[in-house]
The first five atom37 places (N, CA, C, CB, O) and aatype in JSON, in Angstrom:
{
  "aatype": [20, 20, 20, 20, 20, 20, 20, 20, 20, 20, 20, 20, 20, 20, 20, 20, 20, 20, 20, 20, 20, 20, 20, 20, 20, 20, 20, 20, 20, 20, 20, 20, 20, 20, 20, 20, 20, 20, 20, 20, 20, 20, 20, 20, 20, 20, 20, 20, 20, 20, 20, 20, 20, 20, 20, 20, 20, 20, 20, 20, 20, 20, 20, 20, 20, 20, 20, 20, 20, 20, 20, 20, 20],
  "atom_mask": [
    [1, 1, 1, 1, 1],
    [1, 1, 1, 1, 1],
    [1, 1, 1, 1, 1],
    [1, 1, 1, 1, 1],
    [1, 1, 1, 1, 1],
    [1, 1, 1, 1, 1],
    [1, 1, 1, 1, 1],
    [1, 1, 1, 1, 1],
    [1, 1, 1, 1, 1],
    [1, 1, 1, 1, 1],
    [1, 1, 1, 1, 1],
    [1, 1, 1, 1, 1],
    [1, 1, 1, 1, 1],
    [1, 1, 1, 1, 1],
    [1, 1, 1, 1, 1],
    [1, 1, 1, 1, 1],
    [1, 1, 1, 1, 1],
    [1, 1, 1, 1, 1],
    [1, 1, 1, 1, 1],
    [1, 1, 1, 1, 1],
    [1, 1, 1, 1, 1],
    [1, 1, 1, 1, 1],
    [1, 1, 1, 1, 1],
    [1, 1, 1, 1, 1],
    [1, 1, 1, 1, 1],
    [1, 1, 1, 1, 1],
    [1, 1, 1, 1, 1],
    [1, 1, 1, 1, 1],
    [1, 1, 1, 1, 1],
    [1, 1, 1, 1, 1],
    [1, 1, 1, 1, 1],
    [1, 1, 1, 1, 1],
    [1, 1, 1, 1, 1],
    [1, 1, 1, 1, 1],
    [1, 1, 1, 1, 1],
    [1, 1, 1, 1, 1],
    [1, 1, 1, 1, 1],
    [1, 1, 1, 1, 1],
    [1, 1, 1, 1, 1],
    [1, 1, 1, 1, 1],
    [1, 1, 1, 1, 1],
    [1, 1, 1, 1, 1],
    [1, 1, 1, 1, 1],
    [1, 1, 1, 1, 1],
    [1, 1, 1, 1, 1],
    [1, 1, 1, 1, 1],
    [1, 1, 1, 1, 1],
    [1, 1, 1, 1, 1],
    [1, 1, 1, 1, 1],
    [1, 1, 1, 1, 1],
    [1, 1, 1, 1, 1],
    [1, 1, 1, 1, 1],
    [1, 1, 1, 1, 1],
    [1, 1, 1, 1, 1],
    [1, 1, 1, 1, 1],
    [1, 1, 1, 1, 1],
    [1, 1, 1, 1, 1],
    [1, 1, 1, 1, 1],
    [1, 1, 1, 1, 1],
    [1, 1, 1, 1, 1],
    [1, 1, 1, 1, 1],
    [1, 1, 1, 1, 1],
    [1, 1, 1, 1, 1],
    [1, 1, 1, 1, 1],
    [1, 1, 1, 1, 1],
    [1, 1, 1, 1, 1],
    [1, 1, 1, 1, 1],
    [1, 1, 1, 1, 1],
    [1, 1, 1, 1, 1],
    [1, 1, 1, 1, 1],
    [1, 1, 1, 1, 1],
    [1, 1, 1, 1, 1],
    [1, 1, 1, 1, 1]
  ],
  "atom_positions": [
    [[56.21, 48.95, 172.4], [55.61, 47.72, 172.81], [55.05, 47.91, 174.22], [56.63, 46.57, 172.76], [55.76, 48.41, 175.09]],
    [[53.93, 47.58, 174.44], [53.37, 47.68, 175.56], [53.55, 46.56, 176.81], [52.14, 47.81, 175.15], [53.25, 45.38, 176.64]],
    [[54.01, 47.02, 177.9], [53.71, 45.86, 178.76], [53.09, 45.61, 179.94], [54.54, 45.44, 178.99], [53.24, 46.35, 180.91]],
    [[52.19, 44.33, 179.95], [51.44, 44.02, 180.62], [51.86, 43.42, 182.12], [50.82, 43.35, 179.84], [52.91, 42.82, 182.36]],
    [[50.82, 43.73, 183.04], [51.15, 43.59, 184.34], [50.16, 42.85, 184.93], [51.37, 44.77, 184.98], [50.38, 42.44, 186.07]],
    [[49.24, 42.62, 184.46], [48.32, 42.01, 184.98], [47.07, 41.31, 183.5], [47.75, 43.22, 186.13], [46.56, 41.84, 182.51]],
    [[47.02, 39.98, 184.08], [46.81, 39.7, 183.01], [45.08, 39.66, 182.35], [47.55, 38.54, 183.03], [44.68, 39.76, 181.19]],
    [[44.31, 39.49, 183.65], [43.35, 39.87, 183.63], [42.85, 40.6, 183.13], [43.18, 39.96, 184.19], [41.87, 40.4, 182.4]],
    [[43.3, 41.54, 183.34], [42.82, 43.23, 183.21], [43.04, 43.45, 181.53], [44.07, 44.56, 184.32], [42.33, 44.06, 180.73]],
    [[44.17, 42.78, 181.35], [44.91, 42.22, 180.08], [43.58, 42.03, 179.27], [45.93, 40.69, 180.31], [42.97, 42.88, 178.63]],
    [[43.23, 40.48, 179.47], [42.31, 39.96, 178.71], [40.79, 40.5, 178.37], [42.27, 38.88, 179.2], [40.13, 40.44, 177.33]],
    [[40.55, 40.97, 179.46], [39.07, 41.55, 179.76], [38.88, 42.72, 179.0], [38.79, 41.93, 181.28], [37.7, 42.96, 178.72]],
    [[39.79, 43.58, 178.56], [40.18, 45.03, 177.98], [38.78, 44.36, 176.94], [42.27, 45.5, 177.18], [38.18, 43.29, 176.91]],
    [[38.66, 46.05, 175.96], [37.52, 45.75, 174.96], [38.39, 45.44, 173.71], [36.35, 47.07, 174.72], [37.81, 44.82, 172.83]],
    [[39.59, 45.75, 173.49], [40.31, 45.82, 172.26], [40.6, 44.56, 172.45], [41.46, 46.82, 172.0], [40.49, 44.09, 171.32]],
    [[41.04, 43.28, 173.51], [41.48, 42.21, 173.33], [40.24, 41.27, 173.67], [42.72, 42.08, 174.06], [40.57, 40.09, 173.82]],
    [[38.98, 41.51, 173.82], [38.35, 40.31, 174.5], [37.84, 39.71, 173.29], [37.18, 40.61, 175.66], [37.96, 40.3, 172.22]],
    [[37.2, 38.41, 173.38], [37.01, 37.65, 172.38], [38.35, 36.82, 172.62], [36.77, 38.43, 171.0], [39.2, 36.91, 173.52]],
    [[38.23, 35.83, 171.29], [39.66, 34.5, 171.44], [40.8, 34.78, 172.07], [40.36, 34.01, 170.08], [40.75, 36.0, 172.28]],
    [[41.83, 34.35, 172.5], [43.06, 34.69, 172.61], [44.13, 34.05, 171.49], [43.36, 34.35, 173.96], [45.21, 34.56, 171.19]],
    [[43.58, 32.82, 170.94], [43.75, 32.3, 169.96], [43.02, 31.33, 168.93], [44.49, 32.02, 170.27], [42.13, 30.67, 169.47]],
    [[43.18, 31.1, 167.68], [42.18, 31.06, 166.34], [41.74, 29.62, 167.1], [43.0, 31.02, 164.33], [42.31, 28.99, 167.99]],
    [[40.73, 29.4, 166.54], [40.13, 28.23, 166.64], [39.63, 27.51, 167.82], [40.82, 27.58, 166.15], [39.52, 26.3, 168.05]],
    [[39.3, 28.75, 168.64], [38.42, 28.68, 170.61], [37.47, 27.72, 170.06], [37.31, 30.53, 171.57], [36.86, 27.86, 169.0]],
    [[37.41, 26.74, 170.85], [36.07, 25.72, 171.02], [36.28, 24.66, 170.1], [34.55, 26.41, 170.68], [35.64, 23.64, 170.36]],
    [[37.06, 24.63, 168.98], [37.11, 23.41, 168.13], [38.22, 22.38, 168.97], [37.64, 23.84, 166.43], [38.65, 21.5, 168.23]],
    [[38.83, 22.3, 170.54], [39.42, 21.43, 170.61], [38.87, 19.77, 170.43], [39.89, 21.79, 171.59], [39.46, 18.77, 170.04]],
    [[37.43, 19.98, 170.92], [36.95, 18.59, 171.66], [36.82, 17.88, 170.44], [35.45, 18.59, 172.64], [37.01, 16.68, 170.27]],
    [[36.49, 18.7, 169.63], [36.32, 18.1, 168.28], [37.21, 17.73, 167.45], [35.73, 18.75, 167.6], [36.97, 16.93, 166.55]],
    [[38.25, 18.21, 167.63], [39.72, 17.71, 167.21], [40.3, 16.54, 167.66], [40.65, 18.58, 167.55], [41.1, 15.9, 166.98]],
    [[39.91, 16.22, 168.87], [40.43, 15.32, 169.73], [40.08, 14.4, 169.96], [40.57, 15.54, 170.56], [40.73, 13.5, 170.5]],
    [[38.49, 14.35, 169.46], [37.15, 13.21, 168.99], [38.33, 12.68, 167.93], [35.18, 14.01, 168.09], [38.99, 11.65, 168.04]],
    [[38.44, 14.08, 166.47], [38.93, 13.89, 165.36], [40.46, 12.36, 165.44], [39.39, 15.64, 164.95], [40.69, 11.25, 164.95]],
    [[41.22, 13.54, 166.6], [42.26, 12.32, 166.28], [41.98, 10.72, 167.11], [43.9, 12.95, 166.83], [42.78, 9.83, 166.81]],
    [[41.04, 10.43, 167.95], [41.2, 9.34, 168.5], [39.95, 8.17, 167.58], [41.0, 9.66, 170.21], [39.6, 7.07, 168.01]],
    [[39.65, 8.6, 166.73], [38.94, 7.92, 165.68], [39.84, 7.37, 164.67], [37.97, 8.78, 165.05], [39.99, 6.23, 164.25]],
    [[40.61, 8.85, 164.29], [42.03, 8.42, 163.09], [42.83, 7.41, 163.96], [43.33, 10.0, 162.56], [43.25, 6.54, 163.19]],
    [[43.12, 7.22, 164.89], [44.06, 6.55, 165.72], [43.32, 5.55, 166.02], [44.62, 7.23, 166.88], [44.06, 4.62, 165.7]],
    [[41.96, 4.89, 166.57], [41.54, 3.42, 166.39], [41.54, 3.44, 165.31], [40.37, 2.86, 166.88], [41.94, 2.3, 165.09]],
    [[41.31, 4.1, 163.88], [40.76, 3.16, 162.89], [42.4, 3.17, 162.4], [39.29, 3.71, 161.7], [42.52, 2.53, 161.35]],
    [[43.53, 3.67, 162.84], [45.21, 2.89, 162.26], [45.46, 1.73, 162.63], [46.58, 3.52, 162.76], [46.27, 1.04, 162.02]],
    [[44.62, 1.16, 164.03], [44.67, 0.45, 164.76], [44.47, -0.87, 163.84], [43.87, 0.81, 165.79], [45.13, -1.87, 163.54]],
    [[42.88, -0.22, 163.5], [42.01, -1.21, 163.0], [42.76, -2.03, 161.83], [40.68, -0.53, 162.49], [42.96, -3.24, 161.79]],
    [[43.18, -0.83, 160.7], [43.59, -1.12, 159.69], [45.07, -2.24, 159.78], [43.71, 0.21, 159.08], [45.22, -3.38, 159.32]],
    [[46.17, -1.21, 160.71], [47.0, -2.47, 160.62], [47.4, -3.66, 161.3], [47.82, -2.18, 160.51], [48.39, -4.39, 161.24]],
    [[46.11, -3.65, 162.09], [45.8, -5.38, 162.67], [45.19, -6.36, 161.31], [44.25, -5.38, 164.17], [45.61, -7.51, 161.2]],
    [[44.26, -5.82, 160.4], [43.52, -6.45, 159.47], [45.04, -6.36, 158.25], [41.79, -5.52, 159.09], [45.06, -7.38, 157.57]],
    [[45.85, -5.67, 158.01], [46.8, -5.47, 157.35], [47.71, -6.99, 157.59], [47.41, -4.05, 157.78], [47.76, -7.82, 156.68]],
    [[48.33, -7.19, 158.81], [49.12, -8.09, 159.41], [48.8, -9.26, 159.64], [49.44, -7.76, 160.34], [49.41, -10.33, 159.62]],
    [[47.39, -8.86, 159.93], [46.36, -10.3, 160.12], [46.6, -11.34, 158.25], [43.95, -9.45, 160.42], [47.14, -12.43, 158.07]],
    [[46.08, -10.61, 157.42], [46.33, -10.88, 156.24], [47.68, -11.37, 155.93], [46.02, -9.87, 155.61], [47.88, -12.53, 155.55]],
    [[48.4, -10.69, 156.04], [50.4, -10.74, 155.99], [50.4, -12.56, 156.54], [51.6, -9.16, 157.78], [50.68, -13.5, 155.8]],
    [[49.99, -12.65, 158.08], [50.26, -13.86, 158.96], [49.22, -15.2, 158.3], [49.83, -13.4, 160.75], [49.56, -16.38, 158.4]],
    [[48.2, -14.84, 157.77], [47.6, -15.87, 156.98], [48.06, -16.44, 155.5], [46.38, -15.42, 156.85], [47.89, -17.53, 154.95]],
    [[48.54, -15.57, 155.22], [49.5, -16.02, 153.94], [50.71, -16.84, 153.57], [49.92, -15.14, 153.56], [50.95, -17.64, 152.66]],
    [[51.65, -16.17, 155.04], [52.22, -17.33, 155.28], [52.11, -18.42, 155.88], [52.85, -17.18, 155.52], [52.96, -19.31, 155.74]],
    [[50.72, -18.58, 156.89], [50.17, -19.92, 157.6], [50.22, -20.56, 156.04], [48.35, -19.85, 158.61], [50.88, -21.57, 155.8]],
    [[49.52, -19.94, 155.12], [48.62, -21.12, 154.19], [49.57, -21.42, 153.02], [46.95, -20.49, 153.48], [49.19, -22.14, 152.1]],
    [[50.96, -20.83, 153.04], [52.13, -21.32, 151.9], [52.61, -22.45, 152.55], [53.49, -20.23, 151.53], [53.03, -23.29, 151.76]],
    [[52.72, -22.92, 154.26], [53.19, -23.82, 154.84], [54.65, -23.71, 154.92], [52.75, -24.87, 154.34], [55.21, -24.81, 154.91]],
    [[55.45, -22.68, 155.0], [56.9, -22.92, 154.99], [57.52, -23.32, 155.88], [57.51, -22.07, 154.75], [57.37, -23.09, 157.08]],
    [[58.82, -24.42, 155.0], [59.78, -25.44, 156.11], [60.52, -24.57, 156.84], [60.92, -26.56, 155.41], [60.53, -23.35, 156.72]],
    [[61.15, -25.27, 157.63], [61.85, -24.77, 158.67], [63.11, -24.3, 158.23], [61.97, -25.68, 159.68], [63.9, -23.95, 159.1]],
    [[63.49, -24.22, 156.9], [64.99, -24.27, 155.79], [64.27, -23.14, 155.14], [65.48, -25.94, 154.54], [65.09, -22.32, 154.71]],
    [[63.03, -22.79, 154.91], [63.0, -21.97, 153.46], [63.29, -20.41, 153.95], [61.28, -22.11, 152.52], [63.0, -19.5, 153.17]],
    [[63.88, -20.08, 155.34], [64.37, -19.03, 155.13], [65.64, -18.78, 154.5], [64.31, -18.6, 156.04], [65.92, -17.9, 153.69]],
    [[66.61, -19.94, 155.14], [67.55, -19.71, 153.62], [67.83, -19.06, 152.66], [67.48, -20.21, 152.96], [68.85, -18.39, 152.54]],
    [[66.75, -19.22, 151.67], [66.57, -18.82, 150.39], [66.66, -17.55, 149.85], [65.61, -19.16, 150.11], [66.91, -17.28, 148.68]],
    [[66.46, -16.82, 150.72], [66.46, -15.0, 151.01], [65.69, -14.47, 149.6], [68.44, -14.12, 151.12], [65.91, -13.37, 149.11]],
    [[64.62, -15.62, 148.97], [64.18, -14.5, 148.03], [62.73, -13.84, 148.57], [64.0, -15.15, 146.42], [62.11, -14.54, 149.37]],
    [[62.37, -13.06, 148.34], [61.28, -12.11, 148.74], [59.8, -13.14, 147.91], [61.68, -10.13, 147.94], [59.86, -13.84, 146.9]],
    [[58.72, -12.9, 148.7], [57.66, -13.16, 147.88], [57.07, -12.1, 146.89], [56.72, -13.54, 148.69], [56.23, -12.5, 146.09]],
    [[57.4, -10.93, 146.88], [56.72, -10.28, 145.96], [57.39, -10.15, 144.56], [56.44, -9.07, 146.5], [56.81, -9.55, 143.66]]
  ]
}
């Protein structure tokens, strides 16, 4: 096993130059990737809950019908 002392000299060599690891340059695009997936979870489970909270506005339930412990579905 060889060891390195300098890391430069390291990287710059002809046998190691190029990437140091797979996938050089696709970060920004990954990171576009996840903050799109992450507003649109946003999106989804505000419109998810939003729905949930209108359902029960529009059944009107008393102030007793938790009581009852049965599920709506």
């Amino acid at each position: 096993m060889a060891t390195v002392s300098n890391w430069i000299d390291h990287l710059s060599a002809s046998e190691v130059a190029g990437a140091v690891y797979p996938g050089v340059g696709s970060e920004g695009i990954l990171v576009i990737v996840g903050i799109v997936i992450w507003i649109g979870w946003h999106v989804v489970s505000s419109m998810q809950e939003s729905n949930k909270m209108n359902d029960i506005a529009r059944r009107r339930p008393g102030k007793d019908d938790w009581k009852s412990n049965t599920p709506d579905w």
